[in-house]
N, C-alpha and C positions, 0 to 999 in steps of 0.2 A: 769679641772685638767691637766697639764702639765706630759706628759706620758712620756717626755724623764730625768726628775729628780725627787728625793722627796725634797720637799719643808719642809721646818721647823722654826718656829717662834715661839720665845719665851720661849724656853726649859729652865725649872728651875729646873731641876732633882738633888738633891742633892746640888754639888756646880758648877752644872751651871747657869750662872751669866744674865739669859735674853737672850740666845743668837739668832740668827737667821742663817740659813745653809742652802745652798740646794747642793744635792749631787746629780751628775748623777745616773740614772737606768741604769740597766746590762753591766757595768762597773767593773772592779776589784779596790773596793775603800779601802785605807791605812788610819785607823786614827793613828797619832804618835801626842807625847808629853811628856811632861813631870808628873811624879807619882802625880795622885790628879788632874791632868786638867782636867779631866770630858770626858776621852774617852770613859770608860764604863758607864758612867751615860747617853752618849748621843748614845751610840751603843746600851747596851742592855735596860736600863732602859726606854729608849724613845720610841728609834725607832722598837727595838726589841717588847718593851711591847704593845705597840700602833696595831703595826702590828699583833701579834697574838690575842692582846683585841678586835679589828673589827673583826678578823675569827672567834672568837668563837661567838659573839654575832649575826653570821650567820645563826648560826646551830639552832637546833631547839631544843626547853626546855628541851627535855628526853635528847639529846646530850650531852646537856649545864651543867648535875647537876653530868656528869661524870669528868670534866675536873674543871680542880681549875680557878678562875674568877682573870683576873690580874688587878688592879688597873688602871688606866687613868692615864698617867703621867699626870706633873705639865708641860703642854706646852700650848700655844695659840691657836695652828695650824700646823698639818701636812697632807699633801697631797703626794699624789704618791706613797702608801703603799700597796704592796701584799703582801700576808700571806704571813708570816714569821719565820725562821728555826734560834735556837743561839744555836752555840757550842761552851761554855765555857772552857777556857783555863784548868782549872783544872779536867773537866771532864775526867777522864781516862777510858781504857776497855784493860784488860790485855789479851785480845785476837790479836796476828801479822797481823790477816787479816782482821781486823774492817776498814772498809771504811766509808770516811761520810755519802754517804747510808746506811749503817748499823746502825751507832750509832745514825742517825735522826730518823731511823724507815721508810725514806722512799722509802726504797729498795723495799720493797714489791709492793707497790703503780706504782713507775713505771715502775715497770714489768707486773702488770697490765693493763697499758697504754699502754705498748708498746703493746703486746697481743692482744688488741681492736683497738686502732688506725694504727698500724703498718702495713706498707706492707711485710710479711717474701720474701726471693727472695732464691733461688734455689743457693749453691757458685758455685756449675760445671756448670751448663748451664747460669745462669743470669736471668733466669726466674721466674716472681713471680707466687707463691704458693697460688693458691687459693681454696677454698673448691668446691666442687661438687656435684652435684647430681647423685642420682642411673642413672637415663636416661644419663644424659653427660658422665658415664664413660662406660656405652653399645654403647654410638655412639662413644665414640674415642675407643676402641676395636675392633667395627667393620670396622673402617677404614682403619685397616692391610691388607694385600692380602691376599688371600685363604691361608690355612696351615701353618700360619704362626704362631710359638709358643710361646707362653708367661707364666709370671709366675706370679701371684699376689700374694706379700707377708702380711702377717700384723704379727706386730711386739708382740712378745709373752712376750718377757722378756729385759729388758731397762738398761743395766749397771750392771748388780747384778753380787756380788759374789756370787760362791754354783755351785755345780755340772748338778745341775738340772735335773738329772735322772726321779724324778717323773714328770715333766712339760714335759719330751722328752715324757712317757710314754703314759701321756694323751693326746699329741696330735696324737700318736700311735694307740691310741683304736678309736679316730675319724673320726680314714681311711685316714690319709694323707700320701702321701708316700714320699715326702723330705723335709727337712727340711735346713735353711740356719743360722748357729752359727760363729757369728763374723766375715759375709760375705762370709764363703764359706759353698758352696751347699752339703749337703747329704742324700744317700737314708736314708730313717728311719729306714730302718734293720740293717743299719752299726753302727761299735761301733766307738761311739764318743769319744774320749778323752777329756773331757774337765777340764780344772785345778781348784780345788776349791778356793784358792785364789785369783783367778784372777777375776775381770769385767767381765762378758759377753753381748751379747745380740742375742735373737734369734728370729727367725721369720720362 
């Protein structure tokens, strides 16, 4: 299989006439023509249907009887097909911020991926952020000099609007004595102002 194009022979989708094409992979490719030439019969109906017809016939039977079974177009021969995403022109979503990750559904998916495969990296220092164990974070602690003070935060409340009066209170009764709201440090006997409209986060 030729991994740098998709190859196609013999598309008779509609009123495509026999034809034979091959189109480069991960390319930005333009079909133009004139109304009735068989740009969507050879976009979606082909190469579109073909492409998602082999993904689903991947998946496995319980998958399979979720999702509607597309037809095999009328072609000879196509090679060089990776599952396959169409967004049809007249699809709308009367939402301003729909991106084509959204309206494909697969916003979700690779955020996922990112999450699993991705390295996250630190933006102030450069450093990538990896996970730890209990022992690794008592030996980089102890590797401060004598009296030297520290503060380990963990993070209580992530964005929220609300006052949070009862979250201050319970970490109150827990025996902590400061606390840090939207970056700045205070003891826990002090009165916080905090705006109920606004985002917070506390730790």
């Amino acid at each position: 299989m030729d991994k740098e194009k998709i190859v196609i022979q013999g598309a008779r989708a509609h009123n495509l006439k026999n034809i034979d094409v091959e189109i480069p992979r991960d390319k930005l490719v333009v079909m133009t023509g004139l109304s009735g030439s068989g740009k969507s019969s050879l976009a979606f109906d082909t190469i579109y249907a073909e492409g998602q017809r082999r993904y689903v016939e991947s998946l496995s039977a319980y998958a399979r009887q979720f999702l509607g079974q597309m037809d095999k177009p009328d072609v000879d021969l196509i090679e060089g097909l990776s599952p396959a995403i169409s967004i049809d022109q007249k699809t709308t979503s009367r939402n301003p911020r729909s991106t084509v990750g959204t309206v494909t559904e697969i916003h979700d998916y690779l955020r996922l991926l990112y999450a699993r495969v991705g390295h996250p990296v630190c933006p102030n220092h450069g450093i990538e952020i990896t996970s730890q164990t209990i022992e690794q974070m008592v030996d980089r602690v102890l590797e401060y000099p004598e009296k030297t003070r520290i503060q380990i935060m963990a993070p209580i409340v992530s964005g929220k609007k609300g006052t949070h009066k009862k979250t201050i209170e319970e970490i109150k009764k827990e025996g902590y004595v400061r606390i840090r709201v939207d970056g700045e440090i205070y003891d826990i006997n002090d009165e916080i102002e905090i705006e109920k409209n606004k985002k917070h986060s506390i730790e």
